[in-house]
C-alpha distance (Angstrom), angle and dihedral (degrees) to the residues before:
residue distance angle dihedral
X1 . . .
X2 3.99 . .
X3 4.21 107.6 .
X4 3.54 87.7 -113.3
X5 3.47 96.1 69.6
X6 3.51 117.0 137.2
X7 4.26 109.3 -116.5
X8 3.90 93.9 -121.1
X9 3.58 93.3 53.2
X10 3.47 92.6 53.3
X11 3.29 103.8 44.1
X12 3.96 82.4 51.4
X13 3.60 87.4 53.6
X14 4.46 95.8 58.4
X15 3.71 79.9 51.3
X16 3.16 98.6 55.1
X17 3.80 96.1 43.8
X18 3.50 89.8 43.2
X19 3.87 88.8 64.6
X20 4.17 89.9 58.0
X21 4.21 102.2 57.0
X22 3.61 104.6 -176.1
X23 3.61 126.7 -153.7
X24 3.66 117.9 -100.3
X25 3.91 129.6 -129.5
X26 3.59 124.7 -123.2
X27 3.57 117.9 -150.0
X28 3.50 122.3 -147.6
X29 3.40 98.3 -158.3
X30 4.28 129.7 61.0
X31 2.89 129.7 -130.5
X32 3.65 116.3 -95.5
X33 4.15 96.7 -120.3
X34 3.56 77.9 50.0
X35 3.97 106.0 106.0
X36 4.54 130.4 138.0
X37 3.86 107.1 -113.7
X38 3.96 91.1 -173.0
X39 3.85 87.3 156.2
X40 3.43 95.6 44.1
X41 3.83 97.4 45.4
X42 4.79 107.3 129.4
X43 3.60 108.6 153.8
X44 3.50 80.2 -165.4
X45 3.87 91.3 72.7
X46 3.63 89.6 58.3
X47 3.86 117.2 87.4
X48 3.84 94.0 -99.8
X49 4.32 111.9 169.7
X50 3.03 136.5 -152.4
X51 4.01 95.0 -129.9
X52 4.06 104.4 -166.3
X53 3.90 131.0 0.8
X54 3.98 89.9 -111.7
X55 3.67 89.8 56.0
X56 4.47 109.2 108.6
X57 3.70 91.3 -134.1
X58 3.88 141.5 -40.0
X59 3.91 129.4 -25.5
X60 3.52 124.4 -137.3
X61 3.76 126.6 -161.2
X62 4.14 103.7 -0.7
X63 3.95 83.8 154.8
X64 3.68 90.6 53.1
X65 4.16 148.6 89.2
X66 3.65 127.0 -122.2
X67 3.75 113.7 -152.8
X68 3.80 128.3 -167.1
X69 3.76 136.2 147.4
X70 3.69 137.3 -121.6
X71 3.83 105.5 -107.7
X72 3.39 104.4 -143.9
X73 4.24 99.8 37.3
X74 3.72 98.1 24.9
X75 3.61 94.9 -129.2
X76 4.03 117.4 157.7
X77 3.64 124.1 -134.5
X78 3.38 121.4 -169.6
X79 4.22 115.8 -155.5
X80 3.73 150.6 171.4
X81 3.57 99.3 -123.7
X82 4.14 121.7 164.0
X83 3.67 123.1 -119.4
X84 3.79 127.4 -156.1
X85 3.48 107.7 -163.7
X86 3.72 118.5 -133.3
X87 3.37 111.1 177.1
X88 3.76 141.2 -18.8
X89 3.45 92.4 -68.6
X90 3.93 107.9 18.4
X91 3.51 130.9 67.6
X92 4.33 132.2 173.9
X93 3.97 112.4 -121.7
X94 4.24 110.8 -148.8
X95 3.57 103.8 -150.5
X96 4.01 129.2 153.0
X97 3.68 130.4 -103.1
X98 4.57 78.4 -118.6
X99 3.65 95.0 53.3
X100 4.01 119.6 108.6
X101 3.74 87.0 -134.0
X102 3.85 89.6 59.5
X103 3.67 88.0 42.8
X104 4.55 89.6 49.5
X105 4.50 79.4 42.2
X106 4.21 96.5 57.4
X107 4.32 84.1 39.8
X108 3.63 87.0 49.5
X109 3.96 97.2 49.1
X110 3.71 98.7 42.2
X111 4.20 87.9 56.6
X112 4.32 76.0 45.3
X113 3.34 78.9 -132.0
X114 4.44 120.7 133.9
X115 3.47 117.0 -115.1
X116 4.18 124.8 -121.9
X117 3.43 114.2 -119.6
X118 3.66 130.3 -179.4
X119 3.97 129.3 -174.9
X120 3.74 118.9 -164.5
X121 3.91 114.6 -153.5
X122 4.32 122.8 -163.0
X123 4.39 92.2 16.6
X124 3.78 117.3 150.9
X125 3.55 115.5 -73.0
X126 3.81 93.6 -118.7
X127 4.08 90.1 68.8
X128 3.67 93.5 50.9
X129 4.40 81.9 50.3
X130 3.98 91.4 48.5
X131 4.08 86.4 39.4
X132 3.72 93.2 56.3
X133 3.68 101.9 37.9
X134 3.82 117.6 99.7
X135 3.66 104.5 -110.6
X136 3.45 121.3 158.1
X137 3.85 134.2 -78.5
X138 3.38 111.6 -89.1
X139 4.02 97.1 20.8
X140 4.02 114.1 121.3
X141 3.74 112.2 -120.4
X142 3.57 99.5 -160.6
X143 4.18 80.8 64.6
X144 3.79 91.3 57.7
X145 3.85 93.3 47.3
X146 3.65 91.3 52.4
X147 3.97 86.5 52.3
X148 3.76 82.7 54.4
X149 3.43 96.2 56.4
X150 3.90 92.5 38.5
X151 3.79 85.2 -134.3
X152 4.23 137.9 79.8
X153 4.31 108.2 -75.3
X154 3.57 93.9 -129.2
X155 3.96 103.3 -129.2
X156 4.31 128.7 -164.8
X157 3.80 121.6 -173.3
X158 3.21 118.2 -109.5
X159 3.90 124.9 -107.2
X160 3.52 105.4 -122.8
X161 3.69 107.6 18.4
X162 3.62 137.3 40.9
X163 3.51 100.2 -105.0
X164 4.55 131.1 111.7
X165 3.61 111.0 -128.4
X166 3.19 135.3 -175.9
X167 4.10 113.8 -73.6
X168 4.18 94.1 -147.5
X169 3.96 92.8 44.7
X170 3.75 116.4 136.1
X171 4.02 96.5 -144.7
X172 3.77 131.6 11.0
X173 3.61 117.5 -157.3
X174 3.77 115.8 -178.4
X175 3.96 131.6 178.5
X176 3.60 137.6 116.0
X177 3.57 147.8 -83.4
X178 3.70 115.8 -122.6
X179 3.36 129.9 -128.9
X180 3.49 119.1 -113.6
């Protein structure tokens, strides 16, 4: 849309695009820049704020997606979900009891089993829109962003876990949840 647009007509236009998901495309093959640096891995050397004087520590990723699946069904869910990081290689996710990834989390722990998590750094804008809006449980994200774009999301697996991200993502950050 033009940057004039007027901010009823746009919002008109996301619901209008949100009504027309569109399949995404997975790509078989990465990116070239794409590469694991397991050894390498220091959240610290990412640019990781503190965001406000109240917050307990420093925020990775508030620009971001977290992606996980539903362990028994498979389905995705995209989110905005806070991280606190810990460490150089740990960070807390804040999520609600509602959200689908608490929902994939409790599925997870009762097969005792950790649950795949991927965050996606730097993606279009219009992901992080169809990530945050409140569509309901069970509905792929990723299918909404590509209805935002009015073309295919072009997804890649990810390296290390079993998870599609998006191919045009700045950083990848994947882990798990753990169980309890």
């Amino acid at each position: 849309l033009e940057s004039d647009t007027p901010s009823e007509m746009i919002v008109n236009e996301i619901a209008r695009r949100l009504k027309s998901p569109i399949e995404p495309e997975i790509i078989e093959s990465r990116p070239e820049n794409m590469d694991a640096q397991e050894e390498s891995v220091d959240l610290t050397k990412l640019p990781v704020p503190f965001w406000s004087e109240m917050d307990a520590g420093r925020y990775i990723g508030t620009w971001h997606i977290n992606v996980t699946k539903d362990p028994e069904n498979g389905q995705t869910n995209v989110g905005i979900y806070r991280m606190q990081m810990v460490d150089e290689k740990t960070t807390y996710v804040s999520f609600s009891p509602r959200s689908d990834i608490n929902s994939h989390l409790e599925k997870a722990e009762k097969m005792d089993q950790p649950l795949p998590m991927a965050v996606a750094i730097g993606v279009d804008e219009r992901i992080i829109l169809a990530a945050a809006t409140s569509i309901r449980s069970g509905v792929d994200e990723y299918h909404h962003a590509s209805g935002l774009m009015k073309n295919p999301l072009k997804l890649v697996k990810a390296i290390e876990v079993d998870l599609d991200v998006p191919q045009e993502s700045e950083i990848i950050l994947e882990g798990y949840l753990r169980p309890h």
